[in-house]
C-alpha positions in Angstrom: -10.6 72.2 7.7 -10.7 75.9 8.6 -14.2 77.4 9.6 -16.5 78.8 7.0 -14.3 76.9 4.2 -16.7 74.3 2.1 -15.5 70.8 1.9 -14.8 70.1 -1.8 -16.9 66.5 -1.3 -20.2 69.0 -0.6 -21.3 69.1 -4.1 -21.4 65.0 -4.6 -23.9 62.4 -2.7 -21.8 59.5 -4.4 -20.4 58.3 -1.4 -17.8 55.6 -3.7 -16.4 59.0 -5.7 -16.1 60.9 -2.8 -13.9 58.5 -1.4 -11.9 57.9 -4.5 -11.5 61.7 -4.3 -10.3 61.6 -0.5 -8.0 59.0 -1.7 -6.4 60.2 -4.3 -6.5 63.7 -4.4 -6.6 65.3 -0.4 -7.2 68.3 -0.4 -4.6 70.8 0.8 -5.9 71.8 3.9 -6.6 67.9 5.0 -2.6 67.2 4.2 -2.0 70.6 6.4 -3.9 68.7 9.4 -2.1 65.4 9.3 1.2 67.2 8.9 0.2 69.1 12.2 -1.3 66.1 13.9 2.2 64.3 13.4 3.7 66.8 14.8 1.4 67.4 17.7 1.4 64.0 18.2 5.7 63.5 18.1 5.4 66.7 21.1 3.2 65.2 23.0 5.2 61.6 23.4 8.7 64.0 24.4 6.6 65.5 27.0 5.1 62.6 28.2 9.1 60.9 28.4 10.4 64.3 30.0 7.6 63.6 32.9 8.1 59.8 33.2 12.1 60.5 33.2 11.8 63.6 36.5 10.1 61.2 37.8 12.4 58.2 38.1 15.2 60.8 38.5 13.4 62.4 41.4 13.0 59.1 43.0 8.8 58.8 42.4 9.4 56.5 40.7 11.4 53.9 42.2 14.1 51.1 40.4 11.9 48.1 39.8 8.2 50.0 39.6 6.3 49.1 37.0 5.1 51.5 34.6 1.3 51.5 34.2 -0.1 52.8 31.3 -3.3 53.7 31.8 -2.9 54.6 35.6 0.0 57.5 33.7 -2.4 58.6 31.1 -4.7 59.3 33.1 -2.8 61.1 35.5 -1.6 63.1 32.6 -4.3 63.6 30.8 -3.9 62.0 27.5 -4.4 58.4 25.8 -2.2 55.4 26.5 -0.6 55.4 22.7 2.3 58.3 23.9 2.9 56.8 27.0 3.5 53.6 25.8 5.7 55.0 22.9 7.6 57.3 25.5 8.6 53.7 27.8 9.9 52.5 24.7 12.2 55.3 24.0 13.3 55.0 27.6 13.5 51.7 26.9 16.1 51.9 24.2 17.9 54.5 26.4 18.1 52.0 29.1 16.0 53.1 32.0 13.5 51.2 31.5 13.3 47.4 30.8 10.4 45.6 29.2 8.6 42.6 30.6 7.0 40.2 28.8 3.2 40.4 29.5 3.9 42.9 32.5 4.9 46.0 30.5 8.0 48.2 31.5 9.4 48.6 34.4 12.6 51.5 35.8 15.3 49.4 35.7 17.5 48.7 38.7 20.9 49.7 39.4 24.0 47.7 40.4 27.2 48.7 42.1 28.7 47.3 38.8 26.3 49.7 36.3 27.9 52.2 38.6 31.3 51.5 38.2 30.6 51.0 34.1 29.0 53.9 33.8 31.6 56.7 35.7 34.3 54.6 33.3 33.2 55.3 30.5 31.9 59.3 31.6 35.6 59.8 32.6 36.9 58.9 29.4 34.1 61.1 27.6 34.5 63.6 29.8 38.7 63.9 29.9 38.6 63.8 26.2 35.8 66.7 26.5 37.4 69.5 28.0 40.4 68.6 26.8 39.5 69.3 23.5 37.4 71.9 24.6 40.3 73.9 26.0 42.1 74.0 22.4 38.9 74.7 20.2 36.5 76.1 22.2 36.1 80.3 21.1 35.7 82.8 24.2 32.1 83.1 23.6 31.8 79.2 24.7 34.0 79.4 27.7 32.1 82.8 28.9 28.6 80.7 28.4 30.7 78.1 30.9 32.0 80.8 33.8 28.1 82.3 33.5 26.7 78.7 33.6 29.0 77.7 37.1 27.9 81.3 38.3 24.2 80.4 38.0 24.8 76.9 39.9 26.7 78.4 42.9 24.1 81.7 43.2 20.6 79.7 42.8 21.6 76.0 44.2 20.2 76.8 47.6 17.0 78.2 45.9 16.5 75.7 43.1 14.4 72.4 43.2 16.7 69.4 43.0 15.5 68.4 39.0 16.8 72.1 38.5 19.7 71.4 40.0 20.7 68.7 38.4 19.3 69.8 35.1 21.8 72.6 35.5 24.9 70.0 36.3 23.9 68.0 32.9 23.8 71.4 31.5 27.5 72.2 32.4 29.1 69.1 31.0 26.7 69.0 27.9 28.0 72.1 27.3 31.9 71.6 27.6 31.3 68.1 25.7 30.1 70.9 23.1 32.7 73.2 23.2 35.2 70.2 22.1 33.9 70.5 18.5 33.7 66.7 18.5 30.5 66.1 17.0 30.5 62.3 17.4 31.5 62.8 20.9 28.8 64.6 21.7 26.6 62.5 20.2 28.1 59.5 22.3 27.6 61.8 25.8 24.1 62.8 24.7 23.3 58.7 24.9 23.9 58.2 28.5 22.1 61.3 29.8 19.5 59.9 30.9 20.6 57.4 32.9 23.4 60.1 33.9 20.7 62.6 35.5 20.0 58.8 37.4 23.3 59.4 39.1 24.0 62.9 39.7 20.5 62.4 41.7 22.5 59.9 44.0 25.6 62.9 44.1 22.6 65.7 45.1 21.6 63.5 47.6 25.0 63.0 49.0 25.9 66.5 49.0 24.2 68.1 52.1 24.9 71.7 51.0 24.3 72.2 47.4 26.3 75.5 47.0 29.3 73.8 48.1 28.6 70.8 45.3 27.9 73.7 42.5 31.4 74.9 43.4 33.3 71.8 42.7 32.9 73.0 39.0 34.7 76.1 39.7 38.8 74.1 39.1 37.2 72.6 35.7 36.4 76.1 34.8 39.3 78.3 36.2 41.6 75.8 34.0 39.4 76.1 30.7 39.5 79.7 31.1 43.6 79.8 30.9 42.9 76.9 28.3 45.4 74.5 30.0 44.3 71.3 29.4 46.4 69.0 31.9 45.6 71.6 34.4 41.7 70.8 33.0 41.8 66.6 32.9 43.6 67.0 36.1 40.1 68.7 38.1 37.6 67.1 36.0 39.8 63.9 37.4 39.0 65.2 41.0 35.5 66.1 40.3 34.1 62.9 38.4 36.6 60.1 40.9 35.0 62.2 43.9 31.5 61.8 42.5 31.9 58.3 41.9 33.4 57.3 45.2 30.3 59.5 47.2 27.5 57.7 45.3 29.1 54.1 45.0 29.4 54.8 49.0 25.8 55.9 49.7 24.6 53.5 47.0 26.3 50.3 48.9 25.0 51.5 52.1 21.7 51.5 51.0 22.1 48.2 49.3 24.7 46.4 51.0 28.7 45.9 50.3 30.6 45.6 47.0 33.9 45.8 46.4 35.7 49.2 45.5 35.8 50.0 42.1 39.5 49.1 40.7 40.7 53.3 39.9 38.6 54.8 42.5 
């Protein structure tokens, strides 16, 4: 209740009808705070995910660590209720996995998950800027050439979460531009566990201008709006992606065999 305002209970000592009054009839600005506190209280659990998720993309948090609460929150700063809200959402999104009496935990990655995932980001992604090159207006494809500009000039400045960020950023947008609104929704799904792989890509690519500029066909090709032209270097882009990261992922963890259309 604001400062200086008296409470409309001041004026009764009868503790039963002042909470009869609470009850019933709130006052205005006591429905004001809990409107606010919800949505306080809905911020601070994204913020607390956005941490926990840079941290298992940046590695800090390694597959198979387990997340603990309390240690988080107080790291962070705040009570154990977001950060136990935020693992679930990460839970549902599928980087983390719950374990009975131990809590969450980042969830490991197979050759397979690999494989699975780049499969079904191909066919997102074909469909994408395929689409996107027939419905997309110039002001989208401009926000795209401005976008790949950014990555090449800042990627040997930028942090590697900013890189990637930005590489999310590129094909969030062009999944977009395809005016597809249920296949956007679909693409916005897997993010997470996408900005999980492009960190194994960043880490293979030694020279980060020269990864920004592998965007550059995808673009050139949106820009004349020719969409076998299009497919055809998002092909080249994803399969190239997919064959660098299964490589240094399967090095790191031992062999597997090569995925069937790599």
């Amino acid at each position: 209740m604001p400062s200086g305002e008296e409470s409309p209970l001041a004026h009764t000592n009868d503790e039963t009808s002042n909470m009869a009054i609470s009850t019933i009839s709130p006052p205005p600005a006591a429905a004001d705070a809990a409107l606010f506190e919800s949505v306080e209280s809905t911020d601070l659990v994204g913020l607390v995910e956005a941490q926990l998720t840079r941290a298992i993309v940046e590695g800090r948090l390694a597959p198979g660590s387990r997340i603990v609460e309390a240690d988080i929150a107080r790291r962070m700063g705040v009570s154990r209720a977001p950060v136990r809200e935020a693992a679930r959402r990460l839970e549902r999104q599928g980087v983390l996995v719950a374990k009975p009496r131990h809590g969450f935990a980042v969830r490991t990655i197979s050759v397979q998950e690999i494989d699975d995932l780049f499969e079904v980001r191909l066919s997102l992604e074909l469909t994408s800027i395929e689409l996107a090159c027939r419905k997309a207006d110039d002001a989208g494809i401009a926000r795209v050439q401005a976008l790949v500009e950014a990555m090449v000039r800042e990627a040997n400045t930028q942090p590697q979460h900013h890189r990637i960020a930005n590489d999310l950023a590129l094909h969030t947008l062009i999944c977009e531009l395809s005016g597809n609104a249920h296949l956007h929704r679909i693409f916005m799904n897997t993010q997470t566990e996408m900005q999980m792989i492009i960190a194994l890509i960043d880490a293979v690519y030694h020279d980060p201008t020269a990864m920004a500029e592998t965007h550059r066909p995808i673009v050139d090709a949106l820009v004349r709006r020719d969409p076998e032209a299009a497919k055809a270097a998002m092909r080249v882009h994803l399969e190239d992606a997919w064959q660098h990261v299964r490589a240094l992922f399967v090095k790191q963890h031992g062999a597997a065999p090569h995925p069937a259309n790599a």
